[in-house]
Kinemage of the C-alpha trace (Angstrom):
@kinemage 1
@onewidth
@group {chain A} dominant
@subgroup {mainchain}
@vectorlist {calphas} color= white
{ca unk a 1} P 0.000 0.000 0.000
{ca unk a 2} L 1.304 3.426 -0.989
{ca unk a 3} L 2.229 5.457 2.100
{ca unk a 4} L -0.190 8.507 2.665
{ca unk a 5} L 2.162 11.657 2.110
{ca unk a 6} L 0.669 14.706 4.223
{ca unk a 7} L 1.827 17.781 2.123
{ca unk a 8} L 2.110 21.355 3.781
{ca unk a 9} L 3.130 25.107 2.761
{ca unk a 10} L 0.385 26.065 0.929
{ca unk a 11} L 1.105 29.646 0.465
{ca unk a 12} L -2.184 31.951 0.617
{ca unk a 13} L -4.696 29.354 1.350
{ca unk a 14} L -3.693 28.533 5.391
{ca unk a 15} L -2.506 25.224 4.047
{ca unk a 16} L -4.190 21.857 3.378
{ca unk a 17} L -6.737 22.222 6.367
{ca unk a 18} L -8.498 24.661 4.171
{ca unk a 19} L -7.956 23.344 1.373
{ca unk a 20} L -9.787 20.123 2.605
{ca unk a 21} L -12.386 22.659 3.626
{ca unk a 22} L -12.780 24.014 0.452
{ca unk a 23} L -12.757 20.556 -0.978
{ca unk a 24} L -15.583 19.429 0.886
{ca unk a 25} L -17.955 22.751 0.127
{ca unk a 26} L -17.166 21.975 -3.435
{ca unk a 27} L -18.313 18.431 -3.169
{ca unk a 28} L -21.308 19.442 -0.905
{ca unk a 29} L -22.258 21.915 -3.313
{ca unk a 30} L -22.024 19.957 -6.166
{ca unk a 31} L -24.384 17.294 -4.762
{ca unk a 32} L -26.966 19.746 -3.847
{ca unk a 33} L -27.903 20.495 -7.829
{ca unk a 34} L -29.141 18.501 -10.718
{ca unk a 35} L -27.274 15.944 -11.755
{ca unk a 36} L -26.752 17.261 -15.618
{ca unk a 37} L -24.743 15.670 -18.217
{ca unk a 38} L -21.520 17.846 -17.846
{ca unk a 39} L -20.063 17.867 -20.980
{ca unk a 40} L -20.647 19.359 -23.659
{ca unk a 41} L -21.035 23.042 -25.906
{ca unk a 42} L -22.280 24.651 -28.230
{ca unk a 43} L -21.129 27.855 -30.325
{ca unk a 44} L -20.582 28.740 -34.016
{ca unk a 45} L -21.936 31.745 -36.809
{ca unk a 46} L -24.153 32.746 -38.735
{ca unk a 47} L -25.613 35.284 -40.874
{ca unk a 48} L -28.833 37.631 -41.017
{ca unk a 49} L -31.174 36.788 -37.930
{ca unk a 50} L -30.856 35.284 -34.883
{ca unk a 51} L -32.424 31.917 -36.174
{ca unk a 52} L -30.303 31.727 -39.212
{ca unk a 53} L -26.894 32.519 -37.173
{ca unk a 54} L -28.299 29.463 -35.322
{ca unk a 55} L -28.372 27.230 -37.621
{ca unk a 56} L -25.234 27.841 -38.679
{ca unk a 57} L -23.671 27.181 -35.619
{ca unk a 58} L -25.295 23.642 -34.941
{ca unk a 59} L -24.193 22.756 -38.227
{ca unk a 60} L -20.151 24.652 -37.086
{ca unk a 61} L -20.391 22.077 -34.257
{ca unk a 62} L -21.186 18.724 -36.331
{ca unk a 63} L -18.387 19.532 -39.039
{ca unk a 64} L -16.058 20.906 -35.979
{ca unk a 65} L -12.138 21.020 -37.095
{ca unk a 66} L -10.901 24.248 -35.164
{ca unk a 67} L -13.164 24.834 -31.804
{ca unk a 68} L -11.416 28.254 -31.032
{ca unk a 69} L -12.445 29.834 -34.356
{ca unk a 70} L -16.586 28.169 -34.294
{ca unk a 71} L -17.793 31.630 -33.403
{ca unk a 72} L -19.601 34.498 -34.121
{ca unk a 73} L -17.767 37.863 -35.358
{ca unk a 74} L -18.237 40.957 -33.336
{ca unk a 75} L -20.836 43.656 -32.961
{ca unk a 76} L -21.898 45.836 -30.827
{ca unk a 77} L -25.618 45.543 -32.269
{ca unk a 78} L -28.275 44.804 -28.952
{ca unk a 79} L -30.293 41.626 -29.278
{ca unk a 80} L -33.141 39.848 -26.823
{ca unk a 81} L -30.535 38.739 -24.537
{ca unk a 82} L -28.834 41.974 -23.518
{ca unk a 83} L -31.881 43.042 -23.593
{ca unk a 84} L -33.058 40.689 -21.038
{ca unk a 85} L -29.933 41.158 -19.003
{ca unk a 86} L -30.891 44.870 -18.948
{ca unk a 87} L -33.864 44.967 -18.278
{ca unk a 88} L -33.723 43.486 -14.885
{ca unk a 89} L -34.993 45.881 -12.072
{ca unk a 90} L -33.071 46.860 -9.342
{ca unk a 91} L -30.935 45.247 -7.507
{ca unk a 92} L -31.727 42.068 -9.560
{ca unk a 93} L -30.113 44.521 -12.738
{ca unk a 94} L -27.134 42.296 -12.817
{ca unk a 95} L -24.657 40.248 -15.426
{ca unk a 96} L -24.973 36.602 -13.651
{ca unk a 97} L -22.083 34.782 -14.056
{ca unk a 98} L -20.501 31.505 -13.260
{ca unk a 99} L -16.956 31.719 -11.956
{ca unk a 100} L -14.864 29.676 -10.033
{ca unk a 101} L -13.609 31.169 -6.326
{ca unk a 102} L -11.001 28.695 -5.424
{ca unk a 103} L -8.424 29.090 -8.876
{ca unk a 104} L -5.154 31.109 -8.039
{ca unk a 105} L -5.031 34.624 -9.866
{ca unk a 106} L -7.860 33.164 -12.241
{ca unk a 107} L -10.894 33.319 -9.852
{ca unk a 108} L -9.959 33.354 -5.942
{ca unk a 109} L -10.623 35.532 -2.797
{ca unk a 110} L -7.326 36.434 -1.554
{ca unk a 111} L -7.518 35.425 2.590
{ca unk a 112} L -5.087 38.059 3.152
{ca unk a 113} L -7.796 40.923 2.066
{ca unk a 114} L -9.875 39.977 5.169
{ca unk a 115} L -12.829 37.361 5.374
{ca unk a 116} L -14.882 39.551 3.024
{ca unk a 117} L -12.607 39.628 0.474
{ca unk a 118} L -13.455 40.141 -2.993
{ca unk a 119} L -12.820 37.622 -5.995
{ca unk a 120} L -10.395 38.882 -8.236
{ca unk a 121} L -8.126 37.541 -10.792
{ca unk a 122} L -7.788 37.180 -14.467
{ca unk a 123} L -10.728 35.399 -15.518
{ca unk a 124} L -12.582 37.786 -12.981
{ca unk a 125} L -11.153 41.303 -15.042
{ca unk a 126} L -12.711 40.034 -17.987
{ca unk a 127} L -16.004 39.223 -16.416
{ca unk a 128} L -15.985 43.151 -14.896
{ca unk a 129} L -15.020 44.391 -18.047
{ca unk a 130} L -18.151 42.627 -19.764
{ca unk a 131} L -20.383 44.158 -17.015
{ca unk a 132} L -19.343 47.361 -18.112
{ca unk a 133} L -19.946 47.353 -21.400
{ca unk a 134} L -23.395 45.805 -21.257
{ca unk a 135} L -24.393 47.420 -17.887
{ca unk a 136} L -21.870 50.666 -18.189
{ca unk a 137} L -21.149 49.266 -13.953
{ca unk a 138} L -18.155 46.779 -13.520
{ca unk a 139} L -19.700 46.278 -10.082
{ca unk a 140} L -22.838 45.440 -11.727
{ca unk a 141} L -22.054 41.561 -11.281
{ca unk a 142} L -24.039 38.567 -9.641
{ca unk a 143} L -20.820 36.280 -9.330
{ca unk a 144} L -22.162 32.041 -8.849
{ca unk a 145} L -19.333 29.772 -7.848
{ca unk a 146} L -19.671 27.052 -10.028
{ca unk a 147} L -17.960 23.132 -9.525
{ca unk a 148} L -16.188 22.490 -12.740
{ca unk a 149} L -18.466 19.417 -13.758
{ca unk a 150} L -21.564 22.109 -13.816
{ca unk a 151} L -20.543 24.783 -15.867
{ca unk a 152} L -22.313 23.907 -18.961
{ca unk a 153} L -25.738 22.869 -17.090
{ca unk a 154} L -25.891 26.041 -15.104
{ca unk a 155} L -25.777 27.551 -18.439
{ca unk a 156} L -28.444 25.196 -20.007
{ca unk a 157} L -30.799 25.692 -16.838
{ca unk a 158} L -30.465 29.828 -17.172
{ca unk a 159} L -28.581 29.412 -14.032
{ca unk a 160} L -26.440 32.327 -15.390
{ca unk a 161} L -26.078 34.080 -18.284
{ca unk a 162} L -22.790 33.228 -18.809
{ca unk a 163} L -19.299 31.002 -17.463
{ca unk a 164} L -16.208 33.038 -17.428
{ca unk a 165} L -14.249 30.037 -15.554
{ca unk a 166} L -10.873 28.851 -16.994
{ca unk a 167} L -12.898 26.520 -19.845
{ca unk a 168} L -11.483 25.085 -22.636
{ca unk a 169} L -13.023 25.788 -26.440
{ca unk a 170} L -13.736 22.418 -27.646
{ca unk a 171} L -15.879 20.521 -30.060
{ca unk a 172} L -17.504 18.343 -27.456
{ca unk a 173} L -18.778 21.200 -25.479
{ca unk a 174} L -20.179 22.838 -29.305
{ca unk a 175} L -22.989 20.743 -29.122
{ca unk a 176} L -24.168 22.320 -25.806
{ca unk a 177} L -23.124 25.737 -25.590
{ca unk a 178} L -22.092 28.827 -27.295
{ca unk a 179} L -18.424 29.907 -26.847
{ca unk a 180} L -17.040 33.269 -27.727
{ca unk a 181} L -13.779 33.618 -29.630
{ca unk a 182} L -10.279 32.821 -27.362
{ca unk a 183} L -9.283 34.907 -24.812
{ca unk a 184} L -6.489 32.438 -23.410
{ca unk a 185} L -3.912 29.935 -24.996
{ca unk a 186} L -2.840 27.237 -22.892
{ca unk a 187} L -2.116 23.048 -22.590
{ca unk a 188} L -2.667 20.063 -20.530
{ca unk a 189} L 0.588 19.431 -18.425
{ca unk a 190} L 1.039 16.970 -15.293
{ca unk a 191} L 1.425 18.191 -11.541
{ca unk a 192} L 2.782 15.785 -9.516
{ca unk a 193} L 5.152 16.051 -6.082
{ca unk a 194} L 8.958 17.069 -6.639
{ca unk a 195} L 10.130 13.544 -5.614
{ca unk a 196} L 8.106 11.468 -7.950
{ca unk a 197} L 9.853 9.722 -10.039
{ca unk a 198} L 7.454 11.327 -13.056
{ca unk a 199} L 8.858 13.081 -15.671
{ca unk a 200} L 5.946 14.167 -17.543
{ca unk a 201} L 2.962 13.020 -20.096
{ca unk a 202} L 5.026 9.443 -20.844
{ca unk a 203} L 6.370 5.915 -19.975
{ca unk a 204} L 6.673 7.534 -16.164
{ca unk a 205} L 3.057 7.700 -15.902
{ca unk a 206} L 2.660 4.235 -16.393
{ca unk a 207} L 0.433 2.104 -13.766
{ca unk a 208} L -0.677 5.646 -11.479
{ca unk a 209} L -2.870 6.923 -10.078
{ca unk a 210} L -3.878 10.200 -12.099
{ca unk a 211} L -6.480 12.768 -10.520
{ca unk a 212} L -8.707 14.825 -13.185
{ca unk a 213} L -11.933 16.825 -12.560
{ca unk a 214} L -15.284 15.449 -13.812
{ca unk a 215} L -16.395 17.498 -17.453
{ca unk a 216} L -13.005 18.319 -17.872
{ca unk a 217} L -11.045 18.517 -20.766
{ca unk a 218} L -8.434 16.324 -19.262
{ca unk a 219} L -10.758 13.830 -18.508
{ca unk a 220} L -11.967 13.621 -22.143
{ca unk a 221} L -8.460 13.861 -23.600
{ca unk a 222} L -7.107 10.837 -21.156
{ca unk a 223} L -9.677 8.799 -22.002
{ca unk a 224} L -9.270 9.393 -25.815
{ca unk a 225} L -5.527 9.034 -25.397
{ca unk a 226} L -6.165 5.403 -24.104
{ca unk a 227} L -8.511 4.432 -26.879
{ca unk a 228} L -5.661 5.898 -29.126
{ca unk a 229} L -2.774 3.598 -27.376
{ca unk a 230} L -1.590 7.314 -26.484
{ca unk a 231} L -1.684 7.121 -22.494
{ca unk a 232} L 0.606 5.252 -20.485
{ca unk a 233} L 0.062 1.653 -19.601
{ca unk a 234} L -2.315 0.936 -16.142
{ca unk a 235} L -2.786 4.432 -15.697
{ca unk a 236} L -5.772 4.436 -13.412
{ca unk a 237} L -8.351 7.298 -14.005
{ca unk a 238} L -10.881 6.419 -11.719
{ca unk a 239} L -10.311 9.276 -9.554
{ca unk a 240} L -12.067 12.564 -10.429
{ca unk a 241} L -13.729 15.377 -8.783
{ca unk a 242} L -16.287 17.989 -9.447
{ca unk a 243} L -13.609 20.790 -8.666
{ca unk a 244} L -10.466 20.601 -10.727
{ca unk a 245} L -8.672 21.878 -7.163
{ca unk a 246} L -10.069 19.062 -5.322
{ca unk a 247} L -7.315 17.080 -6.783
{ca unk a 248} L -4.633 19.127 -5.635
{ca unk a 249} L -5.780 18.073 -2.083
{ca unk a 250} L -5.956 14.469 -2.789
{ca unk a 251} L -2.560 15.110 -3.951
{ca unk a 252} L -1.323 16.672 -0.982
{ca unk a 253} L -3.092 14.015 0.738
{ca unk a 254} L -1.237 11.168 -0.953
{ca unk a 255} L -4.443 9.461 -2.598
{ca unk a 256} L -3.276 10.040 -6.222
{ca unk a 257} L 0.286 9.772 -7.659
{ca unk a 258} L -0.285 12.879 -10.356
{ca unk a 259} L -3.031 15.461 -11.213
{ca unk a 260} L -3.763 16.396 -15.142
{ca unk a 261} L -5.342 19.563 -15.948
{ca unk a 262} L -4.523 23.045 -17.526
{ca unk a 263} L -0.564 24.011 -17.281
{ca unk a 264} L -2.308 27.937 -16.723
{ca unk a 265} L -3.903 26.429 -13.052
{ca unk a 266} L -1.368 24.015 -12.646
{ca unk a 267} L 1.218 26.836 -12.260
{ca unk a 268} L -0.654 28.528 -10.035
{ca unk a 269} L -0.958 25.675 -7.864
{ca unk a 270} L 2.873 24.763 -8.016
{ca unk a 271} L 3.199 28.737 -6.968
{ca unk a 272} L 1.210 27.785 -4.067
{ca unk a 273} L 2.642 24.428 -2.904
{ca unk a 274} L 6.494 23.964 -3.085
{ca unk a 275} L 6.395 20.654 -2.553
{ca unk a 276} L 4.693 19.662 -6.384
{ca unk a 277} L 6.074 21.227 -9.391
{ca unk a 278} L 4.780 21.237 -13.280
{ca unk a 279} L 6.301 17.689 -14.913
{ca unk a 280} L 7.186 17.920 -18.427
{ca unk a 281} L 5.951 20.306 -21.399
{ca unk a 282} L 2.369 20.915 -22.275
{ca unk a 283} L 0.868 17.832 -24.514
{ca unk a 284} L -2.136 19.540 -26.090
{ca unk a 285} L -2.661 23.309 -27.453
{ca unk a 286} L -5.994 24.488 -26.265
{ca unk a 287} L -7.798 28.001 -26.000
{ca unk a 288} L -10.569 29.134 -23.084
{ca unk a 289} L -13.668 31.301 -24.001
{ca unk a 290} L -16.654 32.198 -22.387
{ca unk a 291} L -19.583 29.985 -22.444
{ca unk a 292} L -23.276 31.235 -23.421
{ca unk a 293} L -26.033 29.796 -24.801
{ca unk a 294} L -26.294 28.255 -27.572
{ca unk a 295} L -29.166 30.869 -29.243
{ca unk a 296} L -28.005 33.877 -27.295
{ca unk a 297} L -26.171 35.004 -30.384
{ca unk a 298} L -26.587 38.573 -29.880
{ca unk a 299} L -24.244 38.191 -26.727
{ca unk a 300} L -21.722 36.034 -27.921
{ca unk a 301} L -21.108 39.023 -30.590
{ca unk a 302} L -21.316 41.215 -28.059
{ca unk a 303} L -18.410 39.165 -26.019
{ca unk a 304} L -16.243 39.098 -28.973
{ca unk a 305} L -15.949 42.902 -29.404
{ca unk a 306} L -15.025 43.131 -26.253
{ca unk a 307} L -12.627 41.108 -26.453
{ca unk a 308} L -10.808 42.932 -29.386
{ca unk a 309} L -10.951 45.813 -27.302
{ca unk a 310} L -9.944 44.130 -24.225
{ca unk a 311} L -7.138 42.635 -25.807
{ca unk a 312} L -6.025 46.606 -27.758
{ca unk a 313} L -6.136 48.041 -24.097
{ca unk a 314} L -2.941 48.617 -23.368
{ca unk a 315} L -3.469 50.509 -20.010
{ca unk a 316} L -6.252 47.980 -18.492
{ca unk a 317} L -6.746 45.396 -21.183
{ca unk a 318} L -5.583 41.977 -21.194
{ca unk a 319} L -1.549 42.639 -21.317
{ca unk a 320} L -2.115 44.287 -17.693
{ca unk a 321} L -4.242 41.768 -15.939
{ca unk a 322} L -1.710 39.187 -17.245
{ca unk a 323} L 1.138 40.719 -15.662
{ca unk a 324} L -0.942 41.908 -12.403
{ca unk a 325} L -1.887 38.418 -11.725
{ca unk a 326} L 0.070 35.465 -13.961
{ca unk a 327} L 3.638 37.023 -14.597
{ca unk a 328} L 4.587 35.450 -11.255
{ca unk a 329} L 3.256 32.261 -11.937
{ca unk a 330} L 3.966 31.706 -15.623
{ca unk a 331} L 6.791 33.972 -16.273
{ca unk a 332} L 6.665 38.070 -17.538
{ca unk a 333} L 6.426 36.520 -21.180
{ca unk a 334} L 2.372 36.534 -22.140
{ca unk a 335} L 3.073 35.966 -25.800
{ca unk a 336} L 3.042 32.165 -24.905
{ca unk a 337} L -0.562 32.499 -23.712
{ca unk a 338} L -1.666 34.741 -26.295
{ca unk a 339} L -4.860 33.852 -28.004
{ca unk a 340} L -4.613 34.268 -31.956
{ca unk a 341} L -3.990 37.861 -33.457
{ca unk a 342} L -6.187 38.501 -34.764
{ca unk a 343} L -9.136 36.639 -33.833
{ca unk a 344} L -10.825 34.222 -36.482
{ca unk a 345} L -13.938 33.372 -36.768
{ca unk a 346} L -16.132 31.075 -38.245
{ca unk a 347} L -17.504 32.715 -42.069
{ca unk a 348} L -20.549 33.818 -41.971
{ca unk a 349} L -23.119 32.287 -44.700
């Protein structure tokens, strides 16, 4: 029987008590809604109306080659959903979002800001910046914390109007959901302790115990890799989670020999724990966008302008929340994580 390693020095999160903590909310919470099919999405173009645009995009999904470009291009034209969104009274006058609140720098509440802390981060700039554009209030935010195996059916039960939450553009998830054009370039990469003998995404792997989060794009690309002959022989994937951080803990906890997610949360979570470290290079190329609805058209065109403008902000666009918040974690370089310049997306009919 593997020995049960007890890992400490978890910097900025009072160490693996509370991450256990957290661990357990996130699995209460997840059991307390619907049990959805999590995976999934849905996104493309279109042309003309809203119903035409549609179609277009269900048939973007079935003939899907390149996820990151099945979108919609810009415009700053209103539509029924932004109209919906604003025409909420009162305090209820609100972009409602799904975000996660345990992701370092992406989505987090600092514990050092005081027990009322605010969630900031990267993913949570671009959700503010959204607010403002449709609302003209970056405070004008309902933020849901979300388990990573319910983004896409809090978005399918009008949950929230949108998921700005470290998700990967895929062409699974374009049969569920609508995705806006990239906003973040990144990989799956392997976290595992500093004194395991694995090196990476190879032979090393072979016969452990590998943690991945339910829904996840990990998940789905393990499981395809050992159809393929790709993955490691005996590599046990029985162990996931509905929050991709709850494998960190069983990490820390010794349960699981490696975790496989995103290298961008990865690194955040080697910043945080100095006893685990990122093994070997990224093994896929992959691009996160924000999830909508699959007919809210008028808001995924809405998303992508802001994005170009996001992105041509030089004073407190995208280049500044990188360096505010992931510089530290995955070096002062962003051209690495760069989404494509210029954006493409999918022709219109």
């Amino acid at each position: 029987m593997r020995a049960r390693r007890l890992r400490t020095g978890l910097k900025g999160w009072g160490g693996v008590g509370a991450m256990a903590f957290a661990c357990a909310l996130a699995v209460l919470f997840a059991l307390l809604l619907p049990v959805v099919r999590a995976d999934g999405g849905g996104t493309g173009a279109g042309t003309g109306g809203h119903g035409v645009a549609h179609g277009s995009q269900a048939r973007a999904a079935e003939e899907c080659t390149d996820p990151e470009k099945q979108t919609l291009p810009p415009s700053g034209d209103d539509g029924p959903t932004i109209d919906e969104i604003r025409g909420r009274e009162g305090e209820k006058r609100k972009l409602i979002v799904g975000v996660d609140q345990n992701s370092y720098h992406w989505g987090y509440r600092d514990p050092n800001n005081g027990g009322d802390a605010e969630l900031e981060g990267f993913d949570i700039d671009l959700v503010r910046r959204i607010a403002e554009d449709i609302l003209g209030d970056r405070n004008a935010v309902q933020f849901k914390a979300i388990p990573t195996d319910q983004r896409i059916p809090a978005i399918q039960d009008g949950r929230v109007d949108m998921v700005v939450r470290t998700m990967t553009v895929n062409c699974d998830r374009l049969t569920d959901v609508a995705f806006s054009a990239p906003y973040f370039r990144t990989g799956q990469q392997v976290l595992a302790p500093k004194s395991s003998e694995i090196t990476g995404y190879d032979g090393t792997l072979a016969g452990k115990e590998v943690c991945t989060a339910a829904g996840s794009t990990a998940l789905s690309t393990l499981q395809q890799h050992r159809k393929d002959g790709r993955l490691a022989e005996g590599v046990d994937l029985r162990t996931t989670v509905p929050n991709q951080l709850d494998c960190l803990v069983r990490l820390q906890l010794g349960e699981v020999d490696a975790v496989v997610t995103d290298g961008a949360l990865a690194a955040g979570q080697a910043a945080q724990d100095p006893t685990v470290e990122l093994k070997g290079d990224a093994f896929t190329t992959e691009y996160y966008g924000v999830a909508m609805k699959k007919d809210a058209d008028d808001l995924v065109r809405r998303v992508n302008r802001i994005l170009v403008q996001w992105r041509a902000d030089e004073a407190e666009g995208w280049q500044r929340s990188y360096e505010r918040w992931l510089s530290e974690t995955m070096g002062e370089d962003p051209a690495k994580s760069e989404p494509p310049t210029p954006p493409q997306y999918l022709r219109e009919d």
